[in-house]
N, C-alpha and C positions, 0 to 999 in steps of 0.2 A: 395580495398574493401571499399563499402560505408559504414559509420558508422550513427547509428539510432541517432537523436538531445539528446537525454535524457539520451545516455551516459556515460555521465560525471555527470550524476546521480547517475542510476545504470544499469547494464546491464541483461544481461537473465542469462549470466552465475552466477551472483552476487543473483538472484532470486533464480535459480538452489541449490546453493550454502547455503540459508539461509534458503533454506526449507529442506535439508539435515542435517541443524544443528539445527533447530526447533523439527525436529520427531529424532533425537541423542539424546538433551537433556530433552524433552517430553515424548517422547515415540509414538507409532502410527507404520501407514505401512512402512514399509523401502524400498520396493518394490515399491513404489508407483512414477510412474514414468509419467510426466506430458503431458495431454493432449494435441496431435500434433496441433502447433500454437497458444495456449491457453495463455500461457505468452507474447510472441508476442501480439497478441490482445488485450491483458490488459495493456500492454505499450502503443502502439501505440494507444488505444483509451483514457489512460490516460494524453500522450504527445500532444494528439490533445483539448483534454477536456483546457489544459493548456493554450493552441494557442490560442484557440475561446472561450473561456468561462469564463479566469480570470480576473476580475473586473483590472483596471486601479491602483486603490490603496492597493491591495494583494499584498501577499508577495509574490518575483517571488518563483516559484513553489510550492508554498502550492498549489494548486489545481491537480497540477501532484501527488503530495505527496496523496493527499483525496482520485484523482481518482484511484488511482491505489491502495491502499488497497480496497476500492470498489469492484474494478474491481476483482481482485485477488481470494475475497472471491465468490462475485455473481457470477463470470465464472466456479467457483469450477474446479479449472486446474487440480489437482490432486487427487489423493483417498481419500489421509487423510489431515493434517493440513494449510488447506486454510486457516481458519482463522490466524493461528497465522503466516504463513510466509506472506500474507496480511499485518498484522500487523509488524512484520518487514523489509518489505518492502519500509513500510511505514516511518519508525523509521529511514529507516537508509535514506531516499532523503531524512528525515529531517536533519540527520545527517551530510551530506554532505553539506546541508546548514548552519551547525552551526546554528542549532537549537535543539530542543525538547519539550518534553509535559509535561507538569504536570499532572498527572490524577494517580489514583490509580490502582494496578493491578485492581479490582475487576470491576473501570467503565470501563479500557476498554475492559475487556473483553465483559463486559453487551453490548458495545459498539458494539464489532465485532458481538455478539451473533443478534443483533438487525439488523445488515446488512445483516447477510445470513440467517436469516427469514423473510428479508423485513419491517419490522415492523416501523410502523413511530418513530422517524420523520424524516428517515436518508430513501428516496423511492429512492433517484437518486445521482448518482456518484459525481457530482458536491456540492451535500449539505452536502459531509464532511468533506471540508475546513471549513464550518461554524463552525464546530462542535470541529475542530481542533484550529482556528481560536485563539479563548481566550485562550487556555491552553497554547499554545507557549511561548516557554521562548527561550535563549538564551543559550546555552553549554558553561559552564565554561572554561575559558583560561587556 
């Protein structure tokens, strides 16, 4: 069986998996069961976003990390909480690279709210690495 590059990131099951425990400990649809191919295409255009689009001196994959919350929310895969398994999505490729963000719950949410309304200055998948960019930090030993 061929295995998708990104992983040893994270996978669809791992996506599957953090949006079941987003709407557990949030609250939302529980039924909500994702749109056929829809995480698929938010990888895959996030893994390739990585391939062709991340500048030479980024961190490898902060821009898989960017696109695929991006991706996640804009594609709106599921019913209910795109934004926030987006956001952990996202949380956790950082995770795996031993990293993390500094930001307050409230920007990011502002943050996510701002991607699935489109609203500048975050219009395209690729520009939120920028955005992620500064707040990186490094996870404690």
């Amino acid at each position: 069986m061929n295995t998708a590059p990104y992983e040893g990131l994270i996978t669809i099951q791992a996506v599957l998996d953090l949006h079941h425990e987003c709407i557990h400990r949030y609250g939302g649809n529980t039924a909500s069961e994702p749109s056929k191919g829809c995480i698929e295409a938010s990888l895959g255009n996030a893994w390739q976003a990585e391939c062709y689009t991340a500048s030479d001196d980024a961190v490898k994959g902060l821009t898989f990390a960017g696109c695929l919350l991006f991706y996640l929310i804009a594609n709106h895969c599921f019913v209910d909480g795109n934004k926030r398994v987006g956001w952990a999505a996202c949380m956790e490729v950082l995770r795996s690279l031993g990293l993390t963000v500094q930001v307050s719950d409230e920007d990011a949410e502002a943050f996510c709210l701002a991607i699935a309304a489109g609203d500048a200055p975050i219009t395209k998948a690729v520009e939120v690495s920028g955005w992620l960019a500064p707040r990186l930090t490094l996870l404690p030993s």
